[in-house]
N, C-alpha and C positions, 0 to 999 in steps of 0.2 A: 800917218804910218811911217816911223823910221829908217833905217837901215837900209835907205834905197829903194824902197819895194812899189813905191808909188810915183810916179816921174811926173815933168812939168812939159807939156807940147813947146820943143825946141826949133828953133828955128833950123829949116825955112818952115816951116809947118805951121807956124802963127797963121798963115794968111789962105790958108786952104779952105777953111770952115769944119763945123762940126760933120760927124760920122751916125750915124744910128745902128751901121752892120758892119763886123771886121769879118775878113775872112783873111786864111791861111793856109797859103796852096802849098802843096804835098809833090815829091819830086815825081813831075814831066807835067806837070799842071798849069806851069805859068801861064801859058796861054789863054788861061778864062777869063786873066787880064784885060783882053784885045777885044772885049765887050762892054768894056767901060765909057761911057758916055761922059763928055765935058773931061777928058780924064787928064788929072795932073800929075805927071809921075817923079817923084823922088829917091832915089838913087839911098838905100839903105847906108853906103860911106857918108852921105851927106845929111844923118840923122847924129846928132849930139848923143851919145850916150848908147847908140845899135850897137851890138856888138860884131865885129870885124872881123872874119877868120883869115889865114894870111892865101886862101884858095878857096875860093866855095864850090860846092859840091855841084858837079852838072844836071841841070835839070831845077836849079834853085837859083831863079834870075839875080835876085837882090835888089828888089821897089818895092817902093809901096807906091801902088796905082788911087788917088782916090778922083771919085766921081760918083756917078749916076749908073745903077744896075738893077734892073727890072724895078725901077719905079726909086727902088733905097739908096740913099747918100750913103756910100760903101766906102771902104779905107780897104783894098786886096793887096795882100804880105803876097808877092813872089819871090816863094821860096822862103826857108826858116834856117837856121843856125841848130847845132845839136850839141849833148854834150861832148859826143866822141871828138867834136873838133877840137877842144881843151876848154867851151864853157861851163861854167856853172849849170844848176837847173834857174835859178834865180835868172841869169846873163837868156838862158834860152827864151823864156817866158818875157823878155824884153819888150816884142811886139804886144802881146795881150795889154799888160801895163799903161803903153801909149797910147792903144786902140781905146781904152776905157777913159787916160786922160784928154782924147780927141770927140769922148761923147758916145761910143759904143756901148750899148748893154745887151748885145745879143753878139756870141763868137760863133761863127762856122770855120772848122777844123777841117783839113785835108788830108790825108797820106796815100803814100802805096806800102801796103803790108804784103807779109807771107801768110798763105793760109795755112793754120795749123789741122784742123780739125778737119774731119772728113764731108761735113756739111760745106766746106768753102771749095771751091777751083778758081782759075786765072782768070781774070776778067770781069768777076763778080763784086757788084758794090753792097755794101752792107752798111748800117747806120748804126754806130756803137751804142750798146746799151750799159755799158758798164768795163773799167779796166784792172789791172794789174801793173803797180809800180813796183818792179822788178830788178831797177838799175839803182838802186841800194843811191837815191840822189831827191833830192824834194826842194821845191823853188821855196818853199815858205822856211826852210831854215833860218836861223837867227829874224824870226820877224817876229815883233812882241805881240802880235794882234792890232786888229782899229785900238783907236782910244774907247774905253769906257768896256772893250770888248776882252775874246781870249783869242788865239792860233788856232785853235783845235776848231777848223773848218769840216763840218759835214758834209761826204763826198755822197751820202746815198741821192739816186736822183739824179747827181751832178749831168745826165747827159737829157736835158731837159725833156718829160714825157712829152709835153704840148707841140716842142718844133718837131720831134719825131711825127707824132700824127700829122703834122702840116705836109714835112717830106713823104711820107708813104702814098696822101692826096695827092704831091707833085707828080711824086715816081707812076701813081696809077694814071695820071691824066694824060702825061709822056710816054706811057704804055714802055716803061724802064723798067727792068726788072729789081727790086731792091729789097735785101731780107733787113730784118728787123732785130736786134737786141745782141748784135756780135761783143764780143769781150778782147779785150785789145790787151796782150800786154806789149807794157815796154821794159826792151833789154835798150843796156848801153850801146851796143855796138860798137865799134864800125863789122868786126865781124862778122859772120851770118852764123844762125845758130847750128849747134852741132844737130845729129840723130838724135844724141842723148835729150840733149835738151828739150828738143822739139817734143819726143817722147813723154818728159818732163812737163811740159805747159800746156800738153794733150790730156795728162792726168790730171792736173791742178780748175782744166774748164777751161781755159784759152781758144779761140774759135782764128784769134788772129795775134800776128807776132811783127811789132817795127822797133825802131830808135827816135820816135820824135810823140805827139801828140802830148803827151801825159802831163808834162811840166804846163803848156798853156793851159791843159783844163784845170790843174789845180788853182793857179793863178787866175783866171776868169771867175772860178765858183769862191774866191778868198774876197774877189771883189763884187759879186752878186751878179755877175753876169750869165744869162742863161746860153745855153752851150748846145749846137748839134754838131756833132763829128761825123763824116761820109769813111770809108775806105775803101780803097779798091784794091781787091786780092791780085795783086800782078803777078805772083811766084808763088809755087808751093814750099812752104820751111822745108829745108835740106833737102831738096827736091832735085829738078834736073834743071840747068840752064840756068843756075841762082847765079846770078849776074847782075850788077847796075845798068849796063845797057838793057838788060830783060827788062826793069823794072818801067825801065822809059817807055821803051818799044810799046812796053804796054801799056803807060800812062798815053801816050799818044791811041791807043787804038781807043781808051775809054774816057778821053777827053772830049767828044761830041757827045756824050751823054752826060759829062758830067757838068758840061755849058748847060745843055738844055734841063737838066733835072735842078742843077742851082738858081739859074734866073726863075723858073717854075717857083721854086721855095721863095725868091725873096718875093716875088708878086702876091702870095699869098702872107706872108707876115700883115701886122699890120700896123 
């Protein structure tokens, strides 16, 4: 595959070993890191070809932790790059790329979203079943397809039915509460969205509203990778208290769940 879109494990990363699970933690999430076993962590600057923003955003450490996590040789992204920083969707979806050329064929996605719809409030995590790419941006741009193949990637499904049924076992054995088949769209951001809008993606069937997810799932499903995405409703869109600190606050109150509802998931994979 041309045009960049497929990368080669850059050093230091030769000597880590292969991965079987990426994940990708969601801002106030780094912390699910600090479960990592045997864990060797690499400093996102010191990845050949990550992309660099000239501040990252708080709450998005910038490692990749790999090791040992409820049983899986895990590769955990803390924290992700967006486009609002000035990347590409291709430049965001950077980590998926490597996770796949580290030996990854299952992504676990994180975020904290706004809940748009009246089924969601703060605090609530929800397993997406399906998105909305909303920010007028797509990673497979200028990408010709595999060889032998075409681009035009089937996204129905993309959010794999099989890990969902795993996770809803986890979430019921954890006694977590977690709803099923949320719709995520993604805007660019960095703004937050207006009334109007909100109003807008409340009509269109939006259940939830961020700036990040969307470019890695299409890049994992481009390269066959089967996909669960968690979120957690930290804000209501155009609500009260819409703030980056809010968003944390609340990743920190729903980070003990979402340690124990994750490791639950990878012990059940298989």
């Amino acid at each position: 595959m041309p045009n960049g879109f497929t990368v080669k494990v850059p050093p230091p990363l030769e000597g880590v070993g292969a991965i079987d699970v990426a994940l990708i933690l969601g801002s106030g999430f780094s912390g699910l890191a600090d479960d990592v076993e045997r864990a060797q962590t690499i400093a996102y600057d010191d990845i050949e070809g990550f992309p660099s923003p000239q501040r990252r955003v708080v709450g998005h450490a910038g490692n990749l932790v790999v090791g040992t996590l409820g049983g899986k040789r895990v590769g955990v992204f803390q924290g992700r790059v967006h486009c609002y920083q000035g990347f590409s969707a291709t430049e965001v979806a950077f980590p998926v790329r490597l996770a796949h050329a580290m030996g990854a064929r299952t992504l676990i996605v994180t975020n904290a979203a706004g809940g748009v719809g009246s089924r969601r409030r703060p605090g609530d995590l929800v397993l997406l079943g399906d998105h909305m790419n909303l920010a007028c941006a797509n990673p497979l741009t200028g990408w010709p397809g595999p060889e032998g193949g075409t681009p035009f990637v089937p996204l129905r499904g993309a959010y794999d039915e099989g890990l969902r049924a795993v996770a809803l076992d986890a979430a019921a054995e954890q006694d977590i509460p977690l709803a099923d088949g949320g719709v995520y769209a993604w805007l660019l951001g960095p703004n937050y969205e207006t009334p109007a809008e909100v109003a807008m993606l409340r009509t269109l069937g939006a259940d939830l509203v961020g700036m990040s997810t969307v470019p890695e799932v299409i890049v994992a499903r481009a390269l066959g990778m089967r996909v669960l995405a968690l979120s957690h409703v930290a804000n209501l869109a155009a609500g009260v208290r819409l703030s980056h600190s809010e968003v944390l606050r609340m990743g920190d109150v729903a980070t003990d769940r979402m340690r124990r509802l994750t490791l639950a998931i990878l012990q059940r994979l298989p």
